[in-house]
NURORO-767525 format. One record per residue (C-alpha): residue in one letter; z, y, x. Coordinates in nm, 3 decimals, always signed. Example, Ala and Ser with C-alpha at 12.3 -4.5 7.8 and 13.67 -1.06 7.14 Angstrom:
# residues 2
- a | +0.780 | -0.450 | +1.230
- s | +0.714 | -0.106 | +1.367
# end
This chain:
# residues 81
- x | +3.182 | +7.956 | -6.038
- x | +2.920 | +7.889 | -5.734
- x | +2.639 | +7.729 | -5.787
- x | +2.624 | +7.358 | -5.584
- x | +2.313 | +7.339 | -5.312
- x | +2.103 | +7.011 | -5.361
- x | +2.218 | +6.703 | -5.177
- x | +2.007 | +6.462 | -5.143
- x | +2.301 | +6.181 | -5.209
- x | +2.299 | +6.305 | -5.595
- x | +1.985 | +6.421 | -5.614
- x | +1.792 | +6.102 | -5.762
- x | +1.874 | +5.722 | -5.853
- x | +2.066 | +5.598 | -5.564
- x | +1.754 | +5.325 | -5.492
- x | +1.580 | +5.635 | -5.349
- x | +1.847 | +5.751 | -5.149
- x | +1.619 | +5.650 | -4.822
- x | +1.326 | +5.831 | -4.878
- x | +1.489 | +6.087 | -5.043
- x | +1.699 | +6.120 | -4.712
- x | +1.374 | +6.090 | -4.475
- x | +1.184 | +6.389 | -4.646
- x | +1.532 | +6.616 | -4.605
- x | +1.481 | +6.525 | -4.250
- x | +1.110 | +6.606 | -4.231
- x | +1.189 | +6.931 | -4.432
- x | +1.455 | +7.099 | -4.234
- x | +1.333 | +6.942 | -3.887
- x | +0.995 | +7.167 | -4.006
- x | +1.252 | +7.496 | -4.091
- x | +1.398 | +7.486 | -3.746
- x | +1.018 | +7.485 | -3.607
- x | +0.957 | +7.793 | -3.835
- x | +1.280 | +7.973 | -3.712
- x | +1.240 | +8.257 | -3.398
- x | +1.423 | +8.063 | -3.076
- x | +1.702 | +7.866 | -3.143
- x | +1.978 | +7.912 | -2.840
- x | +2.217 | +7.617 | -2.974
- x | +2.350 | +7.374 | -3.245
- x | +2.520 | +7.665 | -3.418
- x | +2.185 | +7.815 | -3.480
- x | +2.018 | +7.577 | -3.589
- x | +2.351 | +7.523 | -3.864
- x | +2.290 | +7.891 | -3.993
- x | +1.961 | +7.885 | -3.979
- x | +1.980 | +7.598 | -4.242
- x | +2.217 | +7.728 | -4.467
- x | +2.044 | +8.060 | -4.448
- x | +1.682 | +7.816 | -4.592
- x | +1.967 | +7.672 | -4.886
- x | +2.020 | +7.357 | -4.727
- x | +2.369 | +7.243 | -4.833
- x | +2.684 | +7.193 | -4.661
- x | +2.663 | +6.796 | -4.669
- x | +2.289 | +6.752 | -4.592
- x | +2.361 | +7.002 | -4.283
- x | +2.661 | +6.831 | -4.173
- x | +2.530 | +6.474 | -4.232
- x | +2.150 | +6.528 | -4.134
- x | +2.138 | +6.763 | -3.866
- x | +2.130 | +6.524 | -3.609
- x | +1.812 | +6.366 | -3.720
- x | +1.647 | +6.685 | -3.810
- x | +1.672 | +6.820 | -3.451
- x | +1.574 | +6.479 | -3.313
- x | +1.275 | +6.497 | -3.548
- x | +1.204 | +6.832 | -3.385
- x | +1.212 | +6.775 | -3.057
- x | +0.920 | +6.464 | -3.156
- x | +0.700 | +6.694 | -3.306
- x | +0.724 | +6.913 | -3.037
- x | +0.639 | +6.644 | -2.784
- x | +0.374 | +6.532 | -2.998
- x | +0.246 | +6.849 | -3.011
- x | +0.253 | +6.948 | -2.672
- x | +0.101 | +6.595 | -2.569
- x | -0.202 | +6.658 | -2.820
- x | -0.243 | +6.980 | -2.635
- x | -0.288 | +6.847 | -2.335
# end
């Protein structure tokens, strides 16, 4: 029998579901700054699953992660500046 990744839908009372959901965000959106350069989506995917995110927080929070990226790394570069 495998053993089931977290999700963050299960993973705490459902009242908590929104935070719970923001710091998945804020955690793999920091992963895919750690990873070596990402060419595409697909990457990004495998590079998430390879960190032991899940197949549902992948597939339903991907989005936002890499939008939450690409902010830091505006921020970042702005702060640079």
């Amino acid at each position: 029998m495998t053993d089931p990744r977290p999700n963050y839908l299960f993973d705490g009372p459902l009242y908590q579901e929104a935070e719970r959901r923001a710091e998945r965000i804020l955690e793999m959106a920091a992963a895919l700054l750690e990873a070596p350069a990402l060419v595409d989506r697909d990457d990004e995917i495998r590079i998430l699953r390879q960190r032991g995110y899940g197949v549902v927080d992948v597939a339903m929070l991907l989005d936002d992660a890499r939008y939450e990226k690409h902010q830091q790394l505006v921020a970042k570069v702005i702060s640079d500046e």
